[in-house]
N, C-alpha and C positions, 0 to 999 in steps of 0.2 A: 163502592164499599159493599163487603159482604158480612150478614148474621152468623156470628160467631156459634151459635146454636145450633139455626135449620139451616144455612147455607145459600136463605134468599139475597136477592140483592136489594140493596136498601140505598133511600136517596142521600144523598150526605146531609140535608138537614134534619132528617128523621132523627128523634129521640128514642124509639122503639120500631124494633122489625112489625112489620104491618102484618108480617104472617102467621110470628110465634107470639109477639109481642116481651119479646126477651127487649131492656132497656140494653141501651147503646153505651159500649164501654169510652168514658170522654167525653160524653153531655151531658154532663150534672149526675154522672151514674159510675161508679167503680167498675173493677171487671166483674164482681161478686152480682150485680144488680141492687146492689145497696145505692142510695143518695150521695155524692158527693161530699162529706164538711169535712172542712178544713181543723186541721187539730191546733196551730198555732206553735206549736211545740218549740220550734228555731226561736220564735220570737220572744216565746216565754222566757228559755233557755239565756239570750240576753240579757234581755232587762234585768233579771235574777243578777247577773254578774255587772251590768254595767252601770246598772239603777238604783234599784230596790233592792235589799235582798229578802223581806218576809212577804214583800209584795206578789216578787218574782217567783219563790217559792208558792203560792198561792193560783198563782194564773200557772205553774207547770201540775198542780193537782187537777185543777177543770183540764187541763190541757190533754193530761193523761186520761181521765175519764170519753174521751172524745170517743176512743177507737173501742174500748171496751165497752159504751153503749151503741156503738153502730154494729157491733158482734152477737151484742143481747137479742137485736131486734130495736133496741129502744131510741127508733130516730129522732122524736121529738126530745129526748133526752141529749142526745147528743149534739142537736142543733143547740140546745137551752148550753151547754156546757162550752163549746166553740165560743158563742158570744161571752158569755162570763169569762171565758179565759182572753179573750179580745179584750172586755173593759179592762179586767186589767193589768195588761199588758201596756193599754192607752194610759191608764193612770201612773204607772211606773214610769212610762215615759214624761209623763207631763212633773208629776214629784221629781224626778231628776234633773228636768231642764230648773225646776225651781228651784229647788236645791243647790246647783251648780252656778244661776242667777243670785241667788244671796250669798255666794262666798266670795265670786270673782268681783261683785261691785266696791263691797267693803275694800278689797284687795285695791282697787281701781283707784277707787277714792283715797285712800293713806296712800297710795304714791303719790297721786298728785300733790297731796298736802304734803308730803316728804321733800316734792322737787321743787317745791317752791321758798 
């Protein structure tokens, strides 16, 4: 593999070229030399419709926030905003498996009592 930069050769597990020390685009580093995070956005974008909807609406606002603080500069912002759109994401999905649990049992139970 070659530095996208100076055009040294770099070993494949290098994280950064050892000559320019430009970060390596695809090991925790974008093509920009920015850090890596994940914005959540697909998953936000879910739950919103298949969960939650004031939940989901709330994890695609951190979600959004992701790419416009890794553009500020502001990584530690952006890392804090990733996880906050992760929890919840996590919690839309967990209210919705409960949710979906307290309607199908009632559902469950009156038929039986029905077919008997």
């Amino acid at each position: 593999m070659f530095c996208s930069e100076c055009g040294a050769e770099i070993n494949d597990k290098a994280v950064v070229c050892p000559k320019c020390g430009v970060p390596v685009a695809g090991k925790g580093f974008d093509a920009n030399g920015r850090p890596a995070v994940p914005n959540h956005m697909v998953a936000a974008v879910l739950t919103t419709i298949f969960c939650c909807l004031i939940g989901g609406i709330i994890a695609i606002i951190y979600a959004s926030q992701v790419n416009t603080k890794l553009a500020q500069g502001d990584i530690a912002g952006a890392q804090s905003a990733s996880k906050t759109a992760m929890g919840w994401i996590i919690a839309n999905i967990v209210l919705g498996l409960l949710g979906g649990l307290c309607y199908i049992i009632p559902v469950i139970i009156a038929a039986a009592a029905s077919a008997t």
